[in-house]
C-alpha positions, 0 to 999 in steps of 0.5 A, spaced: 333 545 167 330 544 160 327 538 158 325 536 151 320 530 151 321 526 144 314 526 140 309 524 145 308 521 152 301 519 155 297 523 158 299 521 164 306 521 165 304 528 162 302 530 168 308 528 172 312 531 169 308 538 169 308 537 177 316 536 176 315 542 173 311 546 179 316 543 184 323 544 181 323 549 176 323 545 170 321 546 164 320 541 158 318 542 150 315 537 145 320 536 140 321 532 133 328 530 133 333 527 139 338 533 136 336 539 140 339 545 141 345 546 147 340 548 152 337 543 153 339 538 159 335 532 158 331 528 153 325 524 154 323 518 150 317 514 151 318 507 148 310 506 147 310 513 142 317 512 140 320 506 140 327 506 141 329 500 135 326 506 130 331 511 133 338 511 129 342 514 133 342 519 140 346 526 141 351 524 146 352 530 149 344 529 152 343 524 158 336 520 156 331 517 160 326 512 156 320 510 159 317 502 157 311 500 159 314 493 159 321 492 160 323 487 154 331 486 154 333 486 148 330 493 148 334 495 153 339 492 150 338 496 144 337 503 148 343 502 152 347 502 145 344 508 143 346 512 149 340 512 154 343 512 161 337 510 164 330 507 164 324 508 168 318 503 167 310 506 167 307 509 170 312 513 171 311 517 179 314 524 179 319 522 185 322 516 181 323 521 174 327 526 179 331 519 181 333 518 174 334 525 173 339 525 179 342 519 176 343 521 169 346 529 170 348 529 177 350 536 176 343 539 174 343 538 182 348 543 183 349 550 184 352 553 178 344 552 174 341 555 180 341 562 178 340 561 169 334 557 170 332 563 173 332 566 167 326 563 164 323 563 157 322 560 151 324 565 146 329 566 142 331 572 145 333 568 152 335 563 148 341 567 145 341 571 152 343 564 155 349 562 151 352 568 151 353 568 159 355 562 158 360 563 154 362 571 157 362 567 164 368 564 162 372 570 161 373 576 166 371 582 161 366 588 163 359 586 161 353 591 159 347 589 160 341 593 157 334 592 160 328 595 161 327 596 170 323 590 172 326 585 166 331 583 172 338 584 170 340 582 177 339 576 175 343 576 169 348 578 173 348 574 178 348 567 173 354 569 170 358 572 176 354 564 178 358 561 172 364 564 173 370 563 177 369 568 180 363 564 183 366 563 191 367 570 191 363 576 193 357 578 189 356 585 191 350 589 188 350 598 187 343 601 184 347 607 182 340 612 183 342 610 190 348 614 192 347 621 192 351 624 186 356 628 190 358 623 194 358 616 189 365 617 188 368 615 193 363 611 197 364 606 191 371 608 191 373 610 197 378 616 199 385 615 200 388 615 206 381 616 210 376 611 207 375 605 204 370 604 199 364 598 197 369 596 192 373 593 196 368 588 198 368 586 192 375 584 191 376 578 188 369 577 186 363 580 182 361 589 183 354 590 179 353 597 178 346 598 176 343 604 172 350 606 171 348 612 168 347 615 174 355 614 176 358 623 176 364 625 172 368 623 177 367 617 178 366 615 172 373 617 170 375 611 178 371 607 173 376 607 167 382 608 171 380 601 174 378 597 167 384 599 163 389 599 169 386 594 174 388 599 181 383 604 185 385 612 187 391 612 191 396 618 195 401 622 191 406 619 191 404 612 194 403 605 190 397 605 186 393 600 189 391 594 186 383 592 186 382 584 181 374 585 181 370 583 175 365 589 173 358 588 170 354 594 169 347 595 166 342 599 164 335 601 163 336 605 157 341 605 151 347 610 154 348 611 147 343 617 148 347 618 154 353 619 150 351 623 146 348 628 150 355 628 154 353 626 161 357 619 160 364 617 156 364 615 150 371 611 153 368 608 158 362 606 154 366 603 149 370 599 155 364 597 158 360 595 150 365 589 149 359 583 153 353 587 151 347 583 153 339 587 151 333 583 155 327 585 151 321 587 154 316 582 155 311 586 150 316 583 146 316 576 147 309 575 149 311 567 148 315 567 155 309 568 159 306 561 159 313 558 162 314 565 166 306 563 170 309 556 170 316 558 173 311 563 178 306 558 181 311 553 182 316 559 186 310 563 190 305 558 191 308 555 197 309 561 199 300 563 200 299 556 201 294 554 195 294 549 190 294 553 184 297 549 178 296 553 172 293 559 168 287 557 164 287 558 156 283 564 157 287 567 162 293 566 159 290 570 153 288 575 157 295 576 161 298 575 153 294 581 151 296 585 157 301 590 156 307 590 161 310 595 162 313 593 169 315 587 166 317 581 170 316 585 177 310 586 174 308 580 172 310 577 179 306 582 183 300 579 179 301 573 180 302 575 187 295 578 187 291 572 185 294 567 189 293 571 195 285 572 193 284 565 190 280 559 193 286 554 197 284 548 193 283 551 186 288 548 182 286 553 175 286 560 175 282 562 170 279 570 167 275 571 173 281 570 179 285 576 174 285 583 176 280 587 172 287 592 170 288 586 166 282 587 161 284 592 156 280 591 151 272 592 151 270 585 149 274 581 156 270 587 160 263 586 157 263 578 157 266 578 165 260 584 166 255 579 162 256 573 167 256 577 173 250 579 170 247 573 169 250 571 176 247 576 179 240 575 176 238 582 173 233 585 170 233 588 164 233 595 166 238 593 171 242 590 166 242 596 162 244 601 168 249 597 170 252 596 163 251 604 162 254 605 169 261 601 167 261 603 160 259 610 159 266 613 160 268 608 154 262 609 149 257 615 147 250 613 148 250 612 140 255 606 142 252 603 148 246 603 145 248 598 139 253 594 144 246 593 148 241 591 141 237 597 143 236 605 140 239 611 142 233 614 144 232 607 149 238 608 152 237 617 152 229 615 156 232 610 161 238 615 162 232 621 164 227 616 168 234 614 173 237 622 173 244 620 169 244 625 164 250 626 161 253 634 162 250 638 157 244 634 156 237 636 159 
């Protein structure tokens, strides 16, 4: 669910709507106009910042909610003519904000948002992303989702077979590396006369064929024969058989390499090719990882038990300068790390509860290995073989030396009284 507050709200009400947040999955954004973008599902007004009597006209299509301090009549009066569905007054409580909210959109409560609220970020990217599922979901064409792994392309697939009509029926789900090459054919398939293949669970629902790449020759070719003739393999002589199944298929690289090294058909890529969605690499949009960490801690929280409700500047800088190349997952996994070691009760998580993998550049290791130091009260000299010992395989002695204020020859004496020579230095 996405939320556009208008302008401003009080710090107070602020807050409950980031504890909505944690809770439900919501995410809000500031904005400076009432007419937003198609994804949102709310607009907030508080009349206190933003009276309503300044406001001229609302978008109908987007259910508000105004906040009051007091409630004046002709106000409401005003509000309700320009289209605000409901009134809350301050302070608001996260509970009565979730009451308005069912009542202004009923349908934000159903299942059809579950899995494309999944799909979380403020990026353009998955912006665009989300409008074009909604807009494929309607039709039953082939979709080619291209993706990096751990950019969770399962779940696109899964909100658009969600959306679709197709939503009652099954969603089955087939990693392609999975199935032995000599047999993917007719394990996905099926042989005629002796064995039925998966697809048939599928029938009158959704197949996702991940890393479709992997699928032989043969199978490639039942897949065609399905998309431009809608039936399976079937006996000589006997009635093809008819399979109503929509395809989604993806990978974690562009098949067009593929093709052109010959180990796909150009055909079938081109039949799949209609729909295709690209999820970019979280390196790429370094912009998604704050609703990301949010949408995370409000998921696996519970799970661990603890409190934690948000990442401190410095650690989201910190996750932002990381690289991802698991993407998602990865990301995940971190936060799984961090709630599984962090205090109970500690609501921030800051740079001291991250992973030391996360400190790629020197300046992040050497300011948490000062404050260590500093906790730890070292001495001098201590302090200059801890910093040796930790940095030693990232600087030579010329650079540690001026990391630490002191000359090369300090640091080479130092080196010879505590046995740490260098190899090759005597």
């Amino acid at each position: 669910m996405r939320v556009a507050i208008l302008k401003k709200t009080d710090d107070h009400s602020l807050s409950v709507i980031k504890t909505l947040s944690m809770k439900t999955g919501l995410y809000y954004e500031i904005v400076e106009t009432p007419f937003v973008s198609p994804d949102f599902n709310l607009l907030l007004i508080d009349d206190e910042f933003t009276p309503i009597n300044s406001i001229d006209k609302l978008d109908n299509r987007l259910p508000s909610i105004l906040f009051v301090t007091k409630p004046i009549f002709e106000n409401a009066v005003i509000a309700l003519r320009r289209g605000v569905k409901d009134i809350i007054q301050k302070p608001i409580t996260a509970e009565k904000l979730w009451e308005s909210i069912s009542f202004v959109s009923p349908s934000l409560n159903t299942h059809e948002f579950e899995w494309i609220d999944k799909i979380v970020g403020i990026s353009r990217a998955i912006q665009e992303i989300k409008s074009i599922i909604r807009n494929v979901a309607k039709t039953d064409l082939p979709v080619l989702i291209i993706g990096e792994n751990g950019t969770e392309v399962d779940i696109v697939a899964r909100a658009i077979h969600e959306l679709s009509t197709r939503a009652n029926g099954p969603f089955i789900n087939i990693n392609c590396t999975s199935i032995p090459s000599d047999f993917i054919a007719s394990e996905i398939f099926g042989k005629p006369g002796i064995k039925e293949g998966i697809i048939e669970k599928a029938r009158n629902g959704t197949l996702f064929l991940e890393e479709i790449t992997a699928l032989s020759e043969n199978a490639q070719i039942h897949l065609l024969h399905l998309l431009e003739k809608g039936t399976l393999p079937s006996e000589k002589g006997e009635t093809p058989r008819t399979m109503d199944v929509r395809i989604i298929a993806s990978s974690s690289f562009d098949i067009s390499s593929a093709v052109k090294r010959n180990t796909f058909r150009e055909d079938l890529y081109l039949r799949l090719n209609i729909f295709p969605i690209y999820i970019p690499p979280l390196r790429e949009r370094l912009e998604d990882i704050e609703p990301l960490l949010t949408f995370l801690l409000r998921e696996l929280g519970p799970t661990f038990g603890k409190k934690a409700k948000f990442f401190s500047p410095g650690a989201i800088g910190m996750l932002k300068n990381y690289h991802w190349p698991g993407n998602i997952k990865e990301l995940k996994s971190v936060v799984e790390q961090v709630l599984i070691l962090l205090p109970k009760d500690k609501e921030v998580i800051t740079e001291d509860d991250l992973p030391l993998f996360l400190e790629r550049r020197s300046e992040e290791r050497k300011r948490r290995f000062l404050k260590e130091t500093i906790q730890k009260k070292l001495s001098v000299d201590e302090y200059i073989k801890a910093f040796i010992e930790t940095f030693e395989k990232e600087y030579t002695d010329k650079e540690i030396a001026s990391l630490l204020g002191v000359t090369p020859k300090t640091i080479w004496d130092k080196r010879r009284k505590w046995g740490m020579l260098r190899r090759g230095r005597k």
